[in-house]
N, C-alpha and C positions, 0 to 999 in steps of 0.2 A: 504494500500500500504506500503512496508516496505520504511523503512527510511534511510537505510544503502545500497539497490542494489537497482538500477534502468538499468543496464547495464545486458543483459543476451545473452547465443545463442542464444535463440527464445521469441520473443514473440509471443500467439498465438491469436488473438481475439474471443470470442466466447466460452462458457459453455457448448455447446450441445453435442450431442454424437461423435461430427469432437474433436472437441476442446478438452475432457476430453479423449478419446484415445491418441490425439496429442501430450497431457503433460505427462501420463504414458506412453506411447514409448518413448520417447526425456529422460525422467527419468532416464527410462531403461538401456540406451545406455551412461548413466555418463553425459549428456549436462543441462548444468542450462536453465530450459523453465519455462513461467511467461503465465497466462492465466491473458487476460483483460473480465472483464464480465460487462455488463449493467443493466443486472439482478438483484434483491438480492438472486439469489440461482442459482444451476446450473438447466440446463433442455432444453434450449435453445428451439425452437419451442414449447415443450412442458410443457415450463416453462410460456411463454406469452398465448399460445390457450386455455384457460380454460372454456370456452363459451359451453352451456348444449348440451352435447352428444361429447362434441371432443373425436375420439378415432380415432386409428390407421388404415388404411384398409389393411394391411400385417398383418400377424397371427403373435401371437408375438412371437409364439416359432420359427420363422423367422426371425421377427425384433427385434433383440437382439445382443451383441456383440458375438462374438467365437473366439476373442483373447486368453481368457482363460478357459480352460476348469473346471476347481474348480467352477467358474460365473458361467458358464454354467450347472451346476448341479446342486449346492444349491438354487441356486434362481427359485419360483416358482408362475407360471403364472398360476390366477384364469382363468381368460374368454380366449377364444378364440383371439377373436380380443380387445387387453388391451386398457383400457379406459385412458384419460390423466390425472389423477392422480395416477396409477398405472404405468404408463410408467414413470412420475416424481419422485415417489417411487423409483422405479428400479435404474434412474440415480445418485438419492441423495444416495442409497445404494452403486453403485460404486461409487463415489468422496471417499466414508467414508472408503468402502473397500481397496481403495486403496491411501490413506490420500493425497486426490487431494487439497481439500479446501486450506491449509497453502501457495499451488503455484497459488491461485488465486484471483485477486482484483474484488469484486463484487457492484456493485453501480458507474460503472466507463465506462463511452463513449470514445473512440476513436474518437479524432476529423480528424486526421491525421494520413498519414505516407509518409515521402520524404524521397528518399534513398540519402544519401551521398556520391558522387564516392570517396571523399578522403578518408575515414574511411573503406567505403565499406561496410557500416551499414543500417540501418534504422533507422530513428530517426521517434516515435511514440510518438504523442502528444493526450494527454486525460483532462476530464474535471479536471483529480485530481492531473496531472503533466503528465514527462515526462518518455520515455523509449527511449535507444538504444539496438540493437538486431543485429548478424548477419543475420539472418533469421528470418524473418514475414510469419507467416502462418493466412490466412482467415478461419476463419471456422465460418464465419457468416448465412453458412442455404442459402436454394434455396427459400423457402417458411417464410423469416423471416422479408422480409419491406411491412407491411400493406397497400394497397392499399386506401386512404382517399381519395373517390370523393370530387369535389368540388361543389355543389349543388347552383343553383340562391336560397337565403333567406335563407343560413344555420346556420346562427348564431341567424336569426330569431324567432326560434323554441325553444318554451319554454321548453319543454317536457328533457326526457332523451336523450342522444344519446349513444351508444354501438358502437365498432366493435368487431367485432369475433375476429380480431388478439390482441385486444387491454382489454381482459376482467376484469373486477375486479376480485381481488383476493378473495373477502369474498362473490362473488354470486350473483344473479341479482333474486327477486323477482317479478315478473311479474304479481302476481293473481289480479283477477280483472282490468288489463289495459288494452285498448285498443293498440296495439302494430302493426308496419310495420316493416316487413325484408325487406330489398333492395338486389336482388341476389338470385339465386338458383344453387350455384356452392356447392362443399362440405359439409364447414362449414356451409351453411343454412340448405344444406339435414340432416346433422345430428343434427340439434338445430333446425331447426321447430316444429318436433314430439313434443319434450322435452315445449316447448315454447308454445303451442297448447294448452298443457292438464294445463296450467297454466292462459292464458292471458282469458279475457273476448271476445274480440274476434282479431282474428290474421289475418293480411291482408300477402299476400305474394305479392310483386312485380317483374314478372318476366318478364326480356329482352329476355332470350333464354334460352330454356329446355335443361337440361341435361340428358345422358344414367345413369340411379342406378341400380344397382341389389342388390337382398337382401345380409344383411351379416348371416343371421341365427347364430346369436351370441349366444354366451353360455359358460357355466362352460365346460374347457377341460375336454375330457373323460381322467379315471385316465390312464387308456391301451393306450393311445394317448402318452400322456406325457412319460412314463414306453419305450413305443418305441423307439419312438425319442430318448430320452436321451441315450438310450444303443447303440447307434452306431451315436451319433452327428456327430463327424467328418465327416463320409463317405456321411451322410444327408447335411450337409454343401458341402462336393465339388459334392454332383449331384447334388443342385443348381444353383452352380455355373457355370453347362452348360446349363441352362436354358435361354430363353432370357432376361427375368427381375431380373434372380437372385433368383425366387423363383416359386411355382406351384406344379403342380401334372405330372406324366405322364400320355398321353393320348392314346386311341386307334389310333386316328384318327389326333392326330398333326401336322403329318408329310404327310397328306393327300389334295387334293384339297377337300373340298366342294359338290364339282358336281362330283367326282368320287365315291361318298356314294351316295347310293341308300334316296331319301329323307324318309322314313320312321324310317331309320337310323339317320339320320341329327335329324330330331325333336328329337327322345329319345336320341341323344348326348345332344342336348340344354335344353333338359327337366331333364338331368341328371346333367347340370352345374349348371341350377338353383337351381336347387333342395338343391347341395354342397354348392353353395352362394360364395359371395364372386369378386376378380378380373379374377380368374381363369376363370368363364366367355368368357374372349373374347377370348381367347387360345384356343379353342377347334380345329379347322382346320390350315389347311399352311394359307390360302389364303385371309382370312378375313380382316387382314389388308392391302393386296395388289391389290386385286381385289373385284373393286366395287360391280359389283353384286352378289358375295359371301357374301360382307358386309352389301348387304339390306338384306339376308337373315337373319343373325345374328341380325341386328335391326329391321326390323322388329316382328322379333317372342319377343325382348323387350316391343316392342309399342305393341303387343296384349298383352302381360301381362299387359299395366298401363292402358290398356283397359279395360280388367279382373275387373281391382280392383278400379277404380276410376269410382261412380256408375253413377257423374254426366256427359255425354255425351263430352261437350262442355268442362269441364274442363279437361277431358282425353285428347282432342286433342290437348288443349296446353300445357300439359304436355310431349306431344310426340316430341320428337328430330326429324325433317329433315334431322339432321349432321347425317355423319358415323361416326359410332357404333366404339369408342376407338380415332379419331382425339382429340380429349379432354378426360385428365384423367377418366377415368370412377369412378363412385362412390359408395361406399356400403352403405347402408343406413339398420335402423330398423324401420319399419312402414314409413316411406316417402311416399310412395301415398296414402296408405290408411289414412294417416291425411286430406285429401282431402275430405273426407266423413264425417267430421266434421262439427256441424251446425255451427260452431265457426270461421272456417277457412276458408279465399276466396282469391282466385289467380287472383292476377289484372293483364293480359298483357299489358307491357310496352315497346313492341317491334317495336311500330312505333316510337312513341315521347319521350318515357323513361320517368324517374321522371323527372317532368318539375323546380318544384323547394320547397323549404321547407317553410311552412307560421309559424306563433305563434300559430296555433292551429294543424299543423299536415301537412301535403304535398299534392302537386299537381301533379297528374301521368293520360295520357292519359285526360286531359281537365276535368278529376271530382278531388276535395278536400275530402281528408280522416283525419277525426280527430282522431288524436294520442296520447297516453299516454306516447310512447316512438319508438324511430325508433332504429334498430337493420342496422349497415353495414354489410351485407355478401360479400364484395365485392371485396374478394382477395387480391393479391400480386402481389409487382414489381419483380415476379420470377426473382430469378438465379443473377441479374445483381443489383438491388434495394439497398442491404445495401451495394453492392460494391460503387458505384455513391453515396451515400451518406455521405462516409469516402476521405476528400481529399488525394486522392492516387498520389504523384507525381514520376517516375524513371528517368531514366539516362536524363538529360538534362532541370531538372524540368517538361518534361509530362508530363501531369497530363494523368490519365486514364480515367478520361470520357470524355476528347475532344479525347482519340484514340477510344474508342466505340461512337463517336458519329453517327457515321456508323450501329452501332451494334457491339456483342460484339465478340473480338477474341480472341484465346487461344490455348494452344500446349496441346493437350490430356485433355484440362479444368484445367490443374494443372497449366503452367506458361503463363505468359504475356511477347512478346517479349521487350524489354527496361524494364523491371523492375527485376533485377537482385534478386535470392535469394526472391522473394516472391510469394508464393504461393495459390493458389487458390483449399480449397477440395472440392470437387464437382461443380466445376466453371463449367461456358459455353463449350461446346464440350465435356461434359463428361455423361455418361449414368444416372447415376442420379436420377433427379423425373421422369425417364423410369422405374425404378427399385426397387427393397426394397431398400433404404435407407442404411442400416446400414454398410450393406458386401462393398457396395459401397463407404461407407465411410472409412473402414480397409483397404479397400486394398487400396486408396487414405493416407490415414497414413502414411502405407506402405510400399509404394511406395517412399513418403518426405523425411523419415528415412532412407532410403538404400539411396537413393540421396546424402543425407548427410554426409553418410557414404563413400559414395565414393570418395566424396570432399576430406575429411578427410586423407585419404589413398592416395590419389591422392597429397596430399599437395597442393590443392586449395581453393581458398578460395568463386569463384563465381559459379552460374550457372544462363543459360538466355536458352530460348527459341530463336530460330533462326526463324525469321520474316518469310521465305521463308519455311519453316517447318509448321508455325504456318497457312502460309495461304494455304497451300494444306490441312490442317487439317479440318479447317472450312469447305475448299470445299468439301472434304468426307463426313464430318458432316452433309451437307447439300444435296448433291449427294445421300446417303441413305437414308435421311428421303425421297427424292424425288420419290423414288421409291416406296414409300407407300402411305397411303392416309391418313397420319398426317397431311401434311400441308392444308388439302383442308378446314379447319375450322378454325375461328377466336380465337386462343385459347393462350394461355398464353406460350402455350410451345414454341411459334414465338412473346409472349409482344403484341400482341392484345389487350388484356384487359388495355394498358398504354395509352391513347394519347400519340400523339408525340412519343413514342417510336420505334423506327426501326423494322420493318416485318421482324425477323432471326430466323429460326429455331434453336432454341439452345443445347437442349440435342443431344447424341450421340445415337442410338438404338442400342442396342445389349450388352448385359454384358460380355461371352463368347469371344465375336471377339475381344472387348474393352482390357482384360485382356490379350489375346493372343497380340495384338500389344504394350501392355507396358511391357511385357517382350519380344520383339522383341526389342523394343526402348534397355532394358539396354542390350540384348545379344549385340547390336552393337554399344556397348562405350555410351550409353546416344546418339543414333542415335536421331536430331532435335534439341537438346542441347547444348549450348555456355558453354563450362567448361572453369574458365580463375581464 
């Protein structure tokens, strides 16, 4: 931390790809911005998820920045879908490329931020001192506070203990133990396989089946890459009229289901599988809105882990009952066919769940499995978790998590009404973990920056979110998802997976529409915004 400024326009929280665009824009535009990091390096997400197989499920010639076009061409993507130390690579190459490091303190928690009305500041407390800032930007990640059950006898348990969000940095040796995963959400599907070919034998504990489809990962073709590259730009804004931000074009997108002939319908699904991938659930209009379009879609899933899972009984609890996309869907490499392993056995734990953890290994469904080591798969306090973990106080001392105690609200995901000048990228009500990541994150940047800018020009000095703005937002937010069939599953994208946490649809769906109404907001003055 330097020892002479502690006083900036910005501080930003957060290293990851929010954070480290945050500080080279603010740069850019002449404002002194100070990035606070917990980490000892940048990467954010992809700096803590180091657990065997984390990789990206966006292509990464997708999830990548396209701020700059120079980025965008010298830098070169081996695999298909880039694994997390290659996307860690990538980020540590931008800080360097663009000498971010010297604006960032690393090995440094935010305990705090209370805004000041007389300074019209924020005053940002951390374990290694203090910051003031006109402006506070969040760029703490949707997917960045671990989810840590609290299990009856956990401290009990002689053995190792792991989470996914939490992994060692120098690697986890497994051969010969006897090893439990707890979960089958993402990060289990892709560190089972991995975890499998190593342990003596691998118990999996699962509460509820997930939709995967394969990723067919691979070394990019060089004519792949040769492509894209010679016309990025244009590649970039037709994504951008996609729903999530990324994909293919289809014959049949724009089509019902049931207006294709079904012999049609299968070789569409036989063709998405084939490509791999999320692309996947895109094939028709209707699949996310209408149910029995959607059993057709999951269905013809559930005979694939049918296909390939030899033992009977374990195929069927590997089969999802949810519709096919109400929960992130996942790409996986070999995930069920780990299942045909003499080594590997799926315990359903969907009546009683893990009951509790003993000094020799855990009790799940009334039998004792002895353990060498347990593995958490078992998510994130999406979206709202490292917010509620930072005392956030605005105008009147609020704190922000007695106003979410409700669940959580927000004007476009970017401001909080009473908290003037602080920022949220990729916060609650914004498209998000609907979307790739990254573009979502630029134009969230983006957005902050011109904001700021406008202040500037404006000879102002605040901006707030207007409460009555804020709550027609949510309610849209939540009025679209309604129209689909996101909400009808117990999923993280409404905090499910929290106890205690509020049932809110969070994300926004649509990237497209999302885009189209934040350049509506600035055509009409910062329309929802208290400029003062």
């Amino acid at each position: 931390m330097s020892e002479k400024t502690t006083d900036f326009d910005m501080i930003i929280v957060g290293a990851g790809f929010a954070g480290l665009y945050m500080l080279h824009k603010m740069r850019g535009l002449g404002y002194k911005a100070h990035v606070v990091e917990k980490g000892t390096d940048v990467g954010g997400t992809w700096y803590w998820n180091r657990y065997p197989g984390a990789r990206c499920d966006i292509e990464s010639l997708d999830y990548s920045y396209q701020f700059d076009e120079d980025l965008q061409q010298e830098w070169e993507w081996s695999e298909r879908y880039a694994t997390q130390p290659e996307i860690l690579k990538y980020l540590r190459h931008v800080a360097d490329r663009f000498d971010l490091r010297k604006d960032i303190d690393f090995e440094t928690t935010v305990k705090a931020a209370h805004f000041d009305e007389g300074s019209g500041k924020w005053n940002i407390k951390t374990d290694k001192g203090d910051f003031t800032a006109r402006y506070c930007v969040m760029a703490t990640g949707c997917l960045s506070s671990p989810n840590i059950p609290d299990f009856k006898g956990q401290d009990s348990f002689k053995g190792d203990v792991y989470h996914t969000g939490y992994w060692p940095h120098e690697g986890v040796d497994f051969t010969g133990k006897r090893v439990g995963i707890i979960g089958t959400g993402s990060s289990a599907i892709q560190s089972i396989p991995l975890i499998a070919e190593q342990a003596a034998h691998l118990y999996v504990f699962q509460r509820t089946p997930n939709f995967s489809v394969p990723a067919h990962n691979g070394q990019i073709d060089a004519a792949r890459i040769a492509n894209v590259k010679s016309h990025y730009k244009e590649y970039r804004a037709q994504n951008k009229t996609r729903l999530a931000g990324f994909g293919e074009d289809g014959k049949y997108q724009e089509m019902s289901i049931f207006d294709v002939p079904a012999e049609e319908v299968q070789a569409e699904l036989d063709r998405r599988w084939a490509v791999g991938g999320l692309q996947f659930g895109g094939g028709f209009a209707d699949t996310l809105f209408d149910k029995k379009a959607n059993d057709i879609a999951a269905e013809y899933v559930r005979g694939k882990i049918r296909e390939t899972v030899k033992d009977p009984k374990t195929a069927e609890l590997l089969c999802p009952d949810s519709v096919l996309g109400c929960k992130r869907m996942c790409v996986d490499t070999n995930y069920y066919d780990t299942y045909n392993r003499d080594n590997v056995t799926l315990v359903d734990v969907s009546g009683s769940g893990v009951q509790e953890l003993t000094e020799k290994g855990l009790i799940a469904a009334g039998d004792e499995y002895e353990l060498d080591a347990v593995v958490f798969a078992t998510g994130f306090d999406a979206m709202t978790g490292s917010l509620n973990r930072i005392d956030i106080q605005g105008i009147g001392g609020a704190k922000l998590k007695d106003k979410w105690s409700e669940g959580p609200k927000a004007y476009l995901g970017l401001m909080i009404a009473g908290f003037p000048n602080l920022f949220t990228v990729t916060g609650p009500g914004s498209p998000s973990v609907l979307t790739n990541m990254v573009p979502t994150i630029e134009q969230h940047v983006e957005f902050i920056a011109d904001a700021i800018e406008h202040l500037k020009k404006a000879q102002k000095t605040t901006i707030d979110a207007d409460p009555e703005a804020q709550d027609a937002w949510v309610a849209q937010v939540r009025g679209i998802a309604d129209m689909t069939l996101l909400p009808t599953c117990n999923s993280w994208y409404q905090g499910a997976n929290i106890p205690g946490k509020p049932r809110v649809f969070m994300p926004y769906l649509g990237f497209p529409s999302y885009i189209e109404k934040c350049e509506e907001v600035v055509a009409k003055d910062y329309e929802g915004f208290k400029v003062g």
